[in-house]
PANUTI-94879 format. One line per 10 residues: their letters; for each residue x, y, z of N, C-alpha, C, O, CB. Coordinates in steps of 0.2 Angstrom, whole numbers, plus 2048, in hexadecimal, padded with zeros to 3 digits. Each point is the difference from the previous one (the first is absolute). Glycine has a CB too. Layout:
// PANUTI-94879
a = X Y Z X Y Z X Y Z X Y Z X Y Z; ...
***
This chain:
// PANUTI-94879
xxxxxxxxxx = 502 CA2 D92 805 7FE 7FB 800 7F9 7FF 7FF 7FC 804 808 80D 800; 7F9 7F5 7F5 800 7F9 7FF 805 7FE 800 804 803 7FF 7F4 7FD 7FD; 808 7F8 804 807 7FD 801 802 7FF 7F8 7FD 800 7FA 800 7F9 813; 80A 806 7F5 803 7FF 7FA 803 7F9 7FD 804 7FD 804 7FE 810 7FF; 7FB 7F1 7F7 803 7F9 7FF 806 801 7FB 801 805 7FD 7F3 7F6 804; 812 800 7FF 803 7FE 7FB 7FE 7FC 7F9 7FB 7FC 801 80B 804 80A; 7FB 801 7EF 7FD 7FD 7FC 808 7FD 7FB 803 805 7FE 7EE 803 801; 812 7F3 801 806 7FF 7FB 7FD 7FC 7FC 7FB 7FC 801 80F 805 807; 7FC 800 7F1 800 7FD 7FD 807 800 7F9 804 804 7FE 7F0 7FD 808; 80B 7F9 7F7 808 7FE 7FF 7FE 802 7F9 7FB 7FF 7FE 80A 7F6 80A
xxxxxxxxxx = 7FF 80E 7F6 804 805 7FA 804 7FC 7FD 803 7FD 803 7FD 80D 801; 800 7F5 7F3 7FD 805 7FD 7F8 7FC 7FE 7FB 804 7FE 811 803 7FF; 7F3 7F6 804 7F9 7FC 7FE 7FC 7FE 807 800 7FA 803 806 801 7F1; 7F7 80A 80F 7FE 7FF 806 7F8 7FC 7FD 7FD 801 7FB 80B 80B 80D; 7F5 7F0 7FF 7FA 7FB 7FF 7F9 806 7FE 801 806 803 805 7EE 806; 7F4 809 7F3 7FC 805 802 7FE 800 805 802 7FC 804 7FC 806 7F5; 7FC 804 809 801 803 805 7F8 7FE 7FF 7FE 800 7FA 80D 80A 809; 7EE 7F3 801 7FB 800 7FF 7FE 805 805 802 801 806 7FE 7F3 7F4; 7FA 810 801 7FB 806 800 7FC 7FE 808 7FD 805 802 7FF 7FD 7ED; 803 7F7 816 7FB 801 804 807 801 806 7FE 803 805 7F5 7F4 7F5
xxxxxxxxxx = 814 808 806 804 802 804 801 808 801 802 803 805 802 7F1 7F7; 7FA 810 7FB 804 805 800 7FB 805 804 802 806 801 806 7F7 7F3; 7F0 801 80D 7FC 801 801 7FF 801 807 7FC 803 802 803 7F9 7F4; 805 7FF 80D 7FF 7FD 808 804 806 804 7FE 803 804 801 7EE 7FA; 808 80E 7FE 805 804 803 801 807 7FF 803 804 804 801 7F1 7FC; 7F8 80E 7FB 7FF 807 7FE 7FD 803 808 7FF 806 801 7FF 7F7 7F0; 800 7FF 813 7FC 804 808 808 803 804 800 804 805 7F2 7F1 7FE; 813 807 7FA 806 802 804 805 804 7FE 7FF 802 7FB 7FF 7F6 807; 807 80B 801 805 803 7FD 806 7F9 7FD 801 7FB 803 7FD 813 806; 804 7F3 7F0 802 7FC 7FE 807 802 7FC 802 805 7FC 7F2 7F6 805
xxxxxxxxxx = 80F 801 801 80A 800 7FB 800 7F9 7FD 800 7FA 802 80A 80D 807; 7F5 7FD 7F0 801 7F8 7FA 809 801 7FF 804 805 800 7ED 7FC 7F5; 811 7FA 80C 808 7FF 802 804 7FB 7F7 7FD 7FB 7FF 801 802 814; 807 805 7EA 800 7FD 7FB 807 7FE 801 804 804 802 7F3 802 7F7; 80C 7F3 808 805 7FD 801 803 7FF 7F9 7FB 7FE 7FC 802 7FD 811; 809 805 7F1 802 7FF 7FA 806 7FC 7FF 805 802 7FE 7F5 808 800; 805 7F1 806 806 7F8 801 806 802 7FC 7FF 802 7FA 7F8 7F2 806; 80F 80D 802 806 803 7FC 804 7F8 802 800 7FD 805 801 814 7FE; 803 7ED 7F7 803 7FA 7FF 806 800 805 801 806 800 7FC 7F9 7F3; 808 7FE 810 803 801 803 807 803 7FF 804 803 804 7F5 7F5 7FE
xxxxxxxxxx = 809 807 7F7 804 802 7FC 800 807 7FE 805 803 7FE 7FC 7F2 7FF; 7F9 80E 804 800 807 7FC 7FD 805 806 7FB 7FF 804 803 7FB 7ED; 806 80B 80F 801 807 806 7F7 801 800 7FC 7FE 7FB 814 80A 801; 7EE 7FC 808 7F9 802 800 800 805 7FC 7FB 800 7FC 803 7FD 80D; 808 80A 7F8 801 805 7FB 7FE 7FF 7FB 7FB 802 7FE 80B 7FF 805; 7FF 7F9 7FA 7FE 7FF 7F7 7F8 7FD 800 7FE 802 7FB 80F 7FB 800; 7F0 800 808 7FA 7FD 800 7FA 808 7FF 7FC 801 7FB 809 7F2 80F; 7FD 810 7FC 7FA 804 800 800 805 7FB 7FB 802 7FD 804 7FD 80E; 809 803 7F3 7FF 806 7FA 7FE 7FB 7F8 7FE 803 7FB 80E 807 80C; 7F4 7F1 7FA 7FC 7FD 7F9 7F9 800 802 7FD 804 7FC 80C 7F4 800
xxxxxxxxxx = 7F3 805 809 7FC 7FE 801 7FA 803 804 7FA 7FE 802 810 7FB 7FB; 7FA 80D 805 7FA 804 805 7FA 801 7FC 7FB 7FE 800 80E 808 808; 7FA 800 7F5 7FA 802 7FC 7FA 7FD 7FF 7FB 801 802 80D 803 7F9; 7FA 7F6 7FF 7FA 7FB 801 7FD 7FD 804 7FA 7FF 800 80B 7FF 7FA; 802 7FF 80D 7FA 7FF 803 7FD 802 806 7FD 7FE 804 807 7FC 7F8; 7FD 80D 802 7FB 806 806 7F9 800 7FC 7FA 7FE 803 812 80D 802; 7F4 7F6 7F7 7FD 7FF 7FA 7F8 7FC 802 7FA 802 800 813 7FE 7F8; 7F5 7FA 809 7FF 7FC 801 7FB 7FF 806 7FB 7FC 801 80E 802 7F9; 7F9 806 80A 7FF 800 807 7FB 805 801 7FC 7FF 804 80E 7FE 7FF; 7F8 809 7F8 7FB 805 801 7FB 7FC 7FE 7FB 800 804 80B 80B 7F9
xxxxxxxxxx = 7F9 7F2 7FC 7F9 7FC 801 7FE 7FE 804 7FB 803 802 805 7FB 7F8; 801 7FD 809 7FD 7FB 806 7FC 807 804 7FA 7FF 801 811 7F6 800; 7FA 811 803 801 804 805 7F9 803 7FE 7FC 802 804 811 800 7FF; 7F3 7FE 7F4 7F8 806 7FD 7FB 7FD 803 7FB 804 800 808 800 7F5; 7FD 7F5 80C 7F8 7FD 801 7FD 800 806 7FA 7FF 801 809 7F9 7F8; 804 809 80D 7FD 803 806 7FD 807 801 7FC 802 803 80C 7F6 800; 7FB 80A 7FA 801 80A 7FD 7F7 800 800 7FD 803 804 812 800 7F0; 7F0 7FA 807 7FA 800 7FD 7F8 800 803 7FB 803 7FE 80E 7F6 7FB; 7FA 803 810 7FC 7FE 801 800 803 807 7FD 7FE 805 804 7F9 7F3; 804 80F 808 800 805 804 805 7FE 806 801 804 805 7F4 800 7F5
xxxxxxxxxx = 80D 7F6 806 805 7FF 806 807 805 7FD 802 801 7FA 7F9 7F1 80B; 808 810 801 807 803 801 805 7FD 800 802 7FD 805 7F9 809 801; 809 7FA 7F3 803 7FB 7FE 806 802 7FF 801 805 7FC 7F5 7F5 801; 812 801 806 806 802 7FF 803 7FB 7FC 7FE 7FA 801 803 80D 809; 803 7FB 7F3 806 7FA 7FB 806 7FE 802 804 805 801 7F9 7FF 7F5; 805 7F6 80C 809 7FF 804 802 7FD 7F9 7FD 7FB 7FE 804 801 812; 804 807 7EC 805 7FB 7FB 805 7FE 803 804 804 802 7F9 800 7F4; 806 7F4 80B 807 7FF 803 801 7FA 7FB 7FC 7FC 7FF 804 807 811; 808 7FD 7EC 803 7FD 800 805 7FC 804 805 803 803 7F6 804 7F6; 805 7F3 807 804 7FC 805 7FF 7F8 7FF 7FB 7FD 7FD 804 80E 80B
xxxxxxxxxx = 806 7F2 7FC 7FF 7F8 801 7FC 7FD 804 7FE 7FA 7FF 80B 806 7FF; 7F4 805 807 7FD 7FB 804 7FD 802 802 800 805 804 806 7F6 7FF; 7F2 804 7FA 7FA 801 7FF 7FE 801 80A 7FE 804 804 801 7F3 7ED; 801 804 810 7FE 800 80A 803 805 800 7FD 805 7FF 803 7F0 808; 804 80B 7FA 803 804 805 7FE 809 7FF 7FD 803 804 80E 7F2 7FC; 7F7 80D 7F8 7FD 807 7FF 7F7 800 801 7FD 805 803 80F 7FC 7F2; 7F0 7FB 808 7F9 801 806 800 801 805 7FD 804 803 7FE 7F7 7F9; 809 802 808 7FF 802 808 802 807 802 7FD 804 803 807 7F0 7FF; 802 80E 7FA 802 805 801 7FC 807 7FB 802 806 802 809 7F2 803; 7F1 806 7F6 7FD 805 7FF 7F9 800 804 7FE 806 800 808 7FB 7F5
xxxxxxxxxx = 7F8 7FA 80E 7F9 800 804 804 802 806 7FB 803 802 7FD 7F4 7F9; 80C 80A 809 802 805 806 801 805 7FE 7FD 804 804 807 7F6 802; 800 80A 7F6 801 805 7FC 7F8 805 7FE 801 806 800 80A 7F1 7FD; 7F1 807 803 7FA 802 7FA 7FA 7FD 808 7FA 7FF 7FF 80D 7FE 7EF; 7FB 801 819 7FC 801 806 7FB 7FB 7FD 7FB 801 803 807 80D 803; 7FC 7EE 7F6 7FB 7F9 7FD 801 7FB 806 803 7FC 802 800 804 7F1; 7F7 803 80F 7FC 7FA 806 7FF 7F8 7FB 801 7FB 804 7F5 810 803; 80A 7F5 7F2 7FE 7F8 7FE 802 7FF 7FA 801 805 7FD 7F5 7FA 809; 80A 7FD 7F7 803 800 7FB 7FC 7F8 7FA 7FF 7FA 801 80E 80E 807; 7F2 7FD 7F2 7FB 7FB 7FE 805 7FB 7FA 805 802 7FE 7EE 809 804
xxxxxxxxxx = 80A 7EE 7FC 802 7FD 7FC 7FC 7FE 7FC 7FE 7FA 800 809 804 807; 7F8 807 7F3 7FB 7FE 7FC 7FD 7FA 7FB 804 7FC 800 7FF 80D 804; 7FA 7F6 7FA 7FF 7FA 7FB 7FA 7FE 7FD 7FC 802 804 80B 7FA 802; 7F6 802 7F6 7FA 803 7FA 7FB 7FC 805 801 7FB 803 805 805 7EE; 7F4 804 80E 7FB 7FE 805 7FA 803 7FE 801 805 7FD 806 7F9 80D; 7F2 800 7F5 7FC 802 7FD 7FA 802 807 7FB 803 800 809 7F6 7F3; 7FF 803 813 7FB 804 805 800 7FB 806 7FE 7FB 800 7FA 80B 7F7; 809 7FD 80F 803 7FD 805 7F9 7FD 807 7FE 803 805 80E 805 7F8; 7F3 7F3 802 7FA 7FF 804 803 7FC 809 7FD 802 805 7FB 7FD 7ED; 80D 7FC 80D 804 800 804 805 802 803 805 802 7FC 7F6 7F9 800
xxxxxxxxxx = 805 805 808 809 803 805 801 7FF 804 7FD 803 805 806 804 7F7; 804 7F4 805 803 7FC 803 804 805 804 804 804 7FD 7FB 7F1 7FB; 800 80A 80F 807 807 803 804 7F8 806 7FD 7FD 805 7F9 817 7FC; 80F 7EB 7FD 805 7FD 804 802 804 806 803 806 7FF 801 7F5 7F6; 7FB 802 812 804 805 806 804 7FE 803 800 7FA 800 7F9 80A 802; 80D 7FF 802 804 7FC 803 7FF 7FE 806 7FB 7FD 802 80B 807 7F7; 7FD 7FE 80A 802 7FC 808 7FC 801 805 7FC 7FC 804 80F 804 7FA; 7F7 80B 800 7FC 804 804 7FB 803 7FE 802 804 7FD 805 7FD 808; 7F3 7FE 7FC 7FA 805 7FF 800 806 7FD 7FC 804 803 800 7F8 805; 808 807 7F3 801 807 800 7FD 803 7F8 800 7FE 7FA 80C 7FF 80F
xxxxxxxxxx = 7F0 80A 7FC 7F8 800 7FC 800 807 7FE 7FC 803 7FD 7FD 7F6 80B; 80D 808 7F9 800 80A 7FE 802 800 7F9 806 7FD 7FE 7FF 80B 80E; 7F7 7FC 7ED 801 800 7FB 7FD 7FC 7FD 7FD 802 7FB 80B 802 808; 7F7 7F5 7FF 7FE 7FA 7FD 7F9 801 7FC 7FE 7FF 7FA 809 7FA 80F; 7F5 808 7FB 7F7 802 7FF 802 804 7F8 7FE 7FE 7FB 7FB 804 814; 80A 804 7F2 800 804 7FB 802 7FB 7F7 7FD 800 7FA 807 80A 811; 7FF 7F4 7F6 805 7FC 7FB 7FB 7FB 7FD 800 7FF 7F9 80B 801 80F; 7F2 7FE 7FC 7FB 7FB 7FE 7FA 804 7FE 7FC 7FD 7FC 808 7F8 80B; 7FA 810 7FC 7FB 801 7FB 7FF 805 7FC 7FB 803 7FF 801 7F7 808; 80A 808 7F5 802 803 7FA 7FE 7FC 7FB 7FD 802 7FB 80C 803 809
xxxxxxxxxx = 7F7 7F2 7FE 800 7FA 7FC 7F8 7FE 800 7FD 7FC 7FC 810 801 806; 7F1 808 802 7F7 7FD 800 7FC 803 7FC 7FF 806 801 800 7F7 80A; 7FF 800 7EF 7FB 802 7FB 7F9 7FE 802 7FE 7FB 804 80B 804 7F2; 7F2 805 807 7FA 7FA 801 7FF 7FB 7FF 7FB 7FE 802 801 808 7FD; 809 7F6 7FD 7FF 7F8 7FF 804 7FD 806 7FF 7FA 800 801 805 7F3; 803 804 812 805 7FE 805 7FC 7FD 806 7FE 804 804 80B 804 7F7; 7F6 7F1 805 7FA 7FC 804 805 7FA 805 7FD 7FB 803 7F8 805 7F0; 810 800 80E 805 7FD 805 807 803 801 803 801 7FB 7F8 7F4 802; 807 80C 80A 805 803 802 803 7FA 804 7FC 7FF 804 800 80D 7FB; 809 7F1 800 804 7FA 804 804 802 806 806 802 7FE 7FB 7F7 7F6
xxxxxxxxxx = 7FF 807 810 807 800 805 801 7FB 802 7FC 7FC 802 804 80C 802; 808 7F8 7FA 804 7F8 800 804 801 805 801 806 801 800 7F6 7F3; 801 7FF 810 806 7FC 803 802 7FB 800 7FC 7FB 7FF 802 80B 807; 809 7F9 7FA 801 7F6 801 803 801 806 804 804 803 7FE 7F7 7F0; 7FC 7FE 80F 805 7FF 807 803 7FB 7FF 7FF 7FE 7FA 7FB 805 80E; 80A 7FA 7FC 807 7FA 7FF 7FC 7FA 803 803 7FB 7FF 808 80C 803; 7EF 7FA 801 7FF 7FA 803 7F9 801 805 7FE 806 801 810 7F8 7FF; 7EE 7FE 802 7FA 803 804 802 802 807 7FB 803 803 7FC 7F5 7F6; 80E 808 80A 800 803 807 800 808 7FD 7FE 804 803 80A 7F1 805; 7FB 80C 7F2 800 808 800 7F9 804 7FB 7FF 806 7FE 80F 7F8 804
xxxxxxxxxx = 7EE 7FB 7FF 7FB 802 7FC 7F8 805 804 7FC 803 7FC 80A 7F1 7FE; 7FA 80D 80B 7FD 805 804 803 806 801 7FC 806 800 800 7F3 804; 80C 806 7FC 803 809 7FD 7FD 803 7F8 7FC 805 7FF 810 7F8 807; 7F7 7FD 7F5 7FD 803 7FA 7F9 7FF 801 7FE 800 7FA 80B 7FE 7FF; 7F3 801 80B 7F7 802 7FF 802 807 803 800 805 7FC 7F6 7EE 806; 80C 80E 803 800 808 802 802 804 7FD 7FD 806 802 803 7F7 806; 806 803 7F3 801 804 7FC 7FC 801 7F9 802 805 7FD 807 7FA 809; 7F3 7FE 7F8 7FD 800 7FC 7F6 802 800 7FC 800 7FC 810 7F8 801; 7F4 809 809 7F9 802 805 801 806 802 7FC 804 7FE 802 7F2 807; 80A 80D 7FE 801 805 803 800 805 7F8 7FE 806 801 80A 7F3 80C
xxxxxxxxxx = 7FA 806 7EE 800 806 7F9 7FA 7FD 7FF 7FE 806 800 80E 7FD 7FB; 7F0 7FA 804 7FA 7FF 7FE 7FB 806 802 7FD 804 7FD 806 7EF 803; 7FD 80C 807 7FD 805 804 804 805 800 7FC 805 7FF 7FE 7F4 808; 80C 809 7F9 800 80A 7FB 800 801 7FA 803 805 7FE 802 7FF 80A; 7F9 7F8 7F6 7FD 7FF 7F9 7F9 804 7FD 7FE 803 7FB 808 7F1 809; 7F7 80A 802 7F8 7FF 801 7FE 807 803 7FC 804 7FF 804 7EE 803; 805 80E 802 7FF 805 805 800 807 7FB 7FC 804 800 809 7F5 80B; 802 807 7EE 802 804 7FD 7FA 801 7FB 7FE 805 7FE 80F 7F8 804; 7EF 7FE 7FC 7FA 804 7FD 800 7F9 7FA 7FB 801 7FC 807 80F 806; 801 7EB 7FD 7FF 7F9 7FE 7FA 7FD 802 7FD 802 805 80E 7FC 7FC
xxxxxxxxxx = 7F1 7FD 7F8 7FA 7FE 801 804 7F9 803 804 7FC 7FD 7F2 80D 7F8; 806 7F6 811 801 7FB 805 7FF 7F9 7FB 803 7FA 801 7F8 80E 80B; 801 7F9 7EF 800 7FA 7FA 802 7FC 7FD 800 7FB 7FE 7FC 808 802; 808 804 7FF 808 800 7F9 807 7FD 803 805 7FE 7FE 7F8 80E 7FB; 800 7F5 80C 809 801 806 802 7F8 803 7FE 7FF 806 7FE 80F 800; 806 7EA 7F7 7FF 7FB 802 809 7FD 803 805 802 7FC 7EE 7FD 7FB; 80E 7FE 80E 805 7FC 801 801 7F9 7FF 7FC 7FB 800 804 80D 807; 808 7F8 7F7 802 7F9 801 809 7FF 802 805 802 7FE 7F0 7FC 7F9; 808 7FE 80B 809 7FE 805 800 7F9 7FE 7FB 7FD 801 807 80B 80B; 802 7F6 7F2 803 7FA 7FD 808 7FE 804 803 804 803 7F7 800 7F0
xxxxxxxxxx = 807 7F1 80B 808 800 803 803 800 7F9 7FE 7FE 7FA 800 7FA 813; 807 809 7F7 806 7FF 7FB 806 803 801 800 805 803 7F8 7FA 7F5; 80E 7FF 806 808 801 800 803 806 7FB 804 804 801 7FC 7EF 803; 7FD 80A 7F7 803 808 7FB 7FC 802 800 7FB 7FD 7FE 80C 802 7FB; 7F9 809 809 7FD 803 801 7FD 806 7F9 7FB 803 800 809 7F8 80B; 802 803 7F1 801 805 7F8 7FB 7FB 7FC 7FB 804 7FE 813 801 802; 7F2 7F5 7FE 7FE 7FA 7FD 7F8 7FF 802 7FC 7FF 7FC 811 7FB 806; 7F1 807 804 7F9 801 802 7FF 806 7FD 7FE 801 7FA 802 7F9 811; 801 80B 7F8 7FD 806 7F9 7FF 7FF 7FC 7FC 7FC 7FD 807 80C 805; 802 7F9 7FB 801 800 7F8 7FA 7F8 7FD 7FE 801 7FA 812 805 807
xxxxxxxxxx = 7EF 7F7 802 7FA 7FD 801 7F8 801 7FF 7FD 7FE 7FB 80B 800 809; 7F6 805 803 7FE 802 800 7FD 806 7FE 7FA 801 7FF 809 7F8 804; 801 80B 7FB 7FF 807 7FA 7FD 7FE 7FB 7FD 804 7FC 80C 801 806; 7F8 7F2 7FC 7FF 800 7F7 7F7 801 800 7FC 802 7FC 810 7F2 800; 7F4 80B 80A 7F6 802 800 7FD 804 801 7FA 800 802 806 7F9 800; 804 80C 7FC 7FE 809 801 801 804 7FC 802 7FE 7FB 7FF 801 80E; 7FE 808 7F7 7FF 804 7FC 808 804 7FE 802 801 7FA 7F1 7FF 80B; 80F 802 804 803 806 801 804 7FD 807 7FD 7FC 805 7F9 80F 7F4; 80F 7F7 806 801 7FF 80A 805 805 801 805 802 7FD 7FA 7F0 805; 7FF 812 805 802 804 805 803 7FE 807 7FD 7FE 805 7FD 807 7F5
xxxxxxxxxx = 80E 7FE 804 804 7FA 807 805 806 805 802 805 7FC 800 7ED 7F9; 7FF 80F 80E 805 803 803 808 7FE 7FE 801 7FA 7FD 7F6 807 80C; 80D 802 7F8 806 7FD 7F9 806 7FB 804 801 800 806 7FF 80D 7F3; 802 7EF 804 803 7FA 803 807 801 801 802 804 7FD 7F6 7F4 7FD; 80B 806 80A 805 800 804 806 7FE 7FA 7FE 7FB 7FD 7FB 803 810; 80D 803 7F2 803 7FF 7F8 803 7F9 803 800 7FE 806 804 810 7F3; 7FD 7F0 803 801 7F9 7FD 807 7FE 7FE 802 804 7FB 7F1 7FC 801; 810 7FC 806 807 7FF 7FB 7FF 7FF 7FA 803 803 7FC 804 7F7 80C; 7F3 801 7F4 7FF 7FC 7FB 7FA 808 7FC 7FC 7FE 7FC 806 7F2 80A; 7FF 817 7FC 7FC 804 7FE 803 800 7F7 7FD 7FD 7FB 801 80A 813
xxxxxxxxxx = 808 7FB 7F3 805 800 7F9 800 7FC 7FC 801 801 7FA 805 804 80A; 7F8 7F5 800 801 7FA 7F8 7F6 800 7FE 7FD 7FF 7FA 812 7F6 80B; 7EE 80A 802 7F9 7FD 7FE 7FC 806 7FF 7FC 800 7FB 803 7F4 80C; 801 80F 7FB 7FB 808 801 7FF 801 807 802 7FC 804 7F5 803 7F2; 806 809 80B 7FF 7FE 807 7F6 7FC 800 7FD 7FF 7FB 80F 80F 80C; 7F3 7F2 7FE 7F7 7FD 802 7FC 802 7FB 7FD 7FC 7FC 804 806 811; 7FF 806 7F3 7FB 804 7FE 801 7FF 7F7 7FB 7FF 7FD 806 80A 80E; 805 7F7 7F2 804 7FD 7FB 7FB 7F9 800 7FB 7FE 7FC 812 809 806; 7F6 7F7 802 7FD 7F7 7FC 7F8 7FE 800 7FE 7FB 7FD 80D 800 807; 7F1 809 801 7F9 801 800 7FE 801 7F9 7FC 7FD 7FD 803 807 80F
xxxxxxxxxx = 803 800 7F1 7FD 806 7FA 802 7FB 7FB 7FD 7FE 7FB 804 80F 80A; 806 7F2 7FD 801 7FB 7F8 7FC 7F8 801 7FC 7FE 7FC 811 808 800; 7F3 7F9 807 7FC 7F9 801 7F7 800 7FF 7FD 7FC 7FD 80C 802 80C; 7F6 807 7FA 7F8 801 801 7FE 805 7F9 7FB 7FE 7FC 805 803 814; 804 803 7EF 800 803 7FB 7FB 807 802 7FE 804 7FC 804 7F0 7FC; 7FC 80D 80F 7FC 805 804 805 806 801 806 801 7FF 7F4 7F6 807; 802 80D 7FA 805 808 805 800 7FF 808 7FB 800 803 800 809 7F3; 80A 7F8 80B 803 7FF 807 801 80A 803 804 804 7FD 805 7EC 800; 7F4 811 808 801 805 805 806 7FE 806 800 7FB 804 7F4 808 7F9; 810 801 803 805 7FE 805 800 808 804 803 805 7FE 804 7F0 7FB
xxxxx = 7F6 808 80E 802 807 804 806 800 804 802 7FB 803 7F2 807 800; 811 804 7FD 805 7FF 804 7FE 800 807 7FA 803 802 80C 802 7F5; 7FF 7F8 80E 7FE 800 806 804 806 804 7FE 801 806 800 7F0 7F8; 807 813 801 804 804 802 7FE 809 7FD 805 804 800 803 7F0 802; 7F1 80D 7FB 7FF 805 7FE 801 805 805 7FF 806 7FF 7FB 7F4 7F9
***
């Protein structure tokens, strides 16, 4: 059975969708999710009975291109305020191991995967190489540490997925580390990302400043202007 991805997007004028993503992810079971921001002032009721129609509409397109391509493909329409919060709960809802953040790309040769603390390897191999095309010639594993006393942990966790990486069926060539110092740890990605294709991260722990700035995955994609994979860590 294949895993199943989250695909959202914001209604009624959602971003396009580029053909090498719709391509990648068609190997999966996929839910294209259509969020349709309701103003504060006005009930969801009245929102959706104007507005569904159209923008199921909408959705069915996007949903056709996967259709097309023979992945097994479901539609979530939610009207509501708070965008986070309803992905999260249609990706538990709908059993989505990951959830994708798309963004126009003509072909991913790099990808950057950010790890955290703990080595944690299940799922991950898969994720990343949905994103490997034949042009795909560097796989990064990142860590940052606070300082060089913790800098032989982050070599070990970035050695330790490397090698089940490799083990998983990764060409030992493609597969490169790097561990960097630094204090913000959001500010270093997002950095670093700007020099890559695609990046695949396990999902970040929420943030007070989520609601005003974006959350991570959010500010990678708009900064880099890349497609961000985010695997959930409680699947």
């Amino acid at each position: 059975m294949a895993e199943k991805v989250l695909i959202p997007f914001e209604l009624p004028d959602p971003e396009p969708l580029s053909e090498v993503l719709v391509e990648d992810f068609s190997t999966l079971d996929v839910v294209v999710m259509g969020h349709y921001g309701v103003p504060e002032q006005t009930p969801r009721d009245v929102a959706r009975e104007q507005f569904e129609d159209e923008a199921q509409e909408t959705l069915d397109g996007i949903a056709a291109r996967f259709v097309e391509k023979g992945a097994n493909t479901k539609t979530r329409l939610v009207f509501g305020k708070e965008r986070a919060a309803s992905i999260d709960r249609i990706a538990v809802e709908e059993g989505c191991a990951a959830q994708l953040d798309p963004a126009p790309t003509e072909g991913i040769e790099k990808i950057l995967v950010p790890l955290p603390n703990i080595a944690e390897f299940s799922r991950l191999p898969e994720f990343v190489r949905v994103l490997c095309e034949e042009t795909t010639n560097k796989i990064t594993l990142f860590h940052i540490v606070e300082g060089e006393k913790d800098r032989e942990w982050g070599e070990a966790i970035v050695e330790e997925t490397r090698e089940g990486m490799v083990e998983s069926g990764f060409d030992p060539k493609e597969v490169d580390t790097l561990v960097i110092e630094g204090e913000e740890h959001d500010d270093e990605i997002i950095r670093v990302a700007d020099d890559y294709d695609a990046v695949v991260m396990y999902e970040a722990e929420p943030r007070r400043g989520d609601r005003i700035f974006g959350t991570l995955p959010d500010r990678i994609r708009k900064k880099t202007g890349d497609p961000v994979v985010i695997v959930r860590r409680d699947y």
